[in-house]
N, C-alpha and C positions, 0 to 999 in steps of 0.2 A: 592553429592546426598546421601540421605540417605535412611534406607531401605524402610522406609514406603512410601517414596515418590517414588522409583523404582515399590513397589509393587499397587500403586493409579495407576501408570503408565498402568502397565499390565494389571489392571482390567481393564480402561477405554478400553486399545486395546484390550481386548476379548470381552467385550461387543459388542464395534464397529462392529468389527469380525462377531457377531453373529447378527449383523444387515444386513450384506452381506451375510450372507446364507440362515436365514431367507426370505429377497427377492430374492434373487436367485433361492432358494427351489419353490418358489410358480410360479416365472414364468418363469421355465425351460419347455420347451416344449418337450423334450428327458427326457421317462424314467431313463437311464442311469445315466444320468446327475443328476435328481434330485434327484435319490438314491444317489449317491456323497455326493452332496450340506447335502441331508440331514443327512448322517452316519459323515458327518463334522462339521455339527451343533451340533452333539451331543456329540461331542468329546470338543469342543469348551466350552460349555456347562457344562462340568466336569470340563474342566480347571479352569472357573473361578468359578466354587462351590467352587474349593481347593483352591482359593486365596483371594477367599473370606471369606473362613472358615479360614485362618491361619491368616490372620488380624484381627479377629473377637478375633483370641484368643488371638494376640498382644493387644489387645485393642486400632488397631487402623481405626476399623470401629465398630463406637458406632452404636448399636441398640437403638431405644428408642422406648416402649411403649405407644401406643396412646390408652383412654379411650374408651368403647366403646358409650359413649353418644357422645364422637366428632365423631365418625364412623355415627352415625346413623343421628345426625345433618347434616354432610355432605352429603349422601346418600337422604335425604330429598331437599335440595338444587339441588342435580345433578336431583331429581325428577319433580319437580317443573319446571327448568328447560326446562326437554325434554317436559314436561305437555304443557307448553306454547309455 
């Protein structure tokens, strides 16, 4: 295994991660609790900024810039859409 394939790795499981706290957060019915879930979330949340941000500077999670005429193309679509 290689690094960048270890570090896809970790990103997917923080992600996931943050998809278990996120609903956990919302439907905890104990205060306590969901202050946890949520000081977890946000710990989670840095984690993968940083693993995202060190691959980013590996070059190996490409950003790519999208126009903003396809931005607004699209936004028209999802309009239209909800319209109908």
């Amino acid at each position: 295994m290689n690094d960048k394939l270890i570090m896809e790795n970790i990103l997917l499981l923080l992600k996931g991660t943050c998809e278990v706290y996120v609903h956990g957060s919302q439907e905890a019915s104990n205060k306590k609790v969901h202050e946890i879930l949520k000081e977890s979330l946000r710990e989670i949340l840095k984690m993968q900024y940083q693993v995202y941000t060190k691959m980013t500077e590996c070059g190996w999670y490409q950003i790519t810039n999208i126009k903003s005429s396809e931005i607004k193309k699209t936004l028209s679509q999802l309009q239209n859409k909800r319209a109908n």
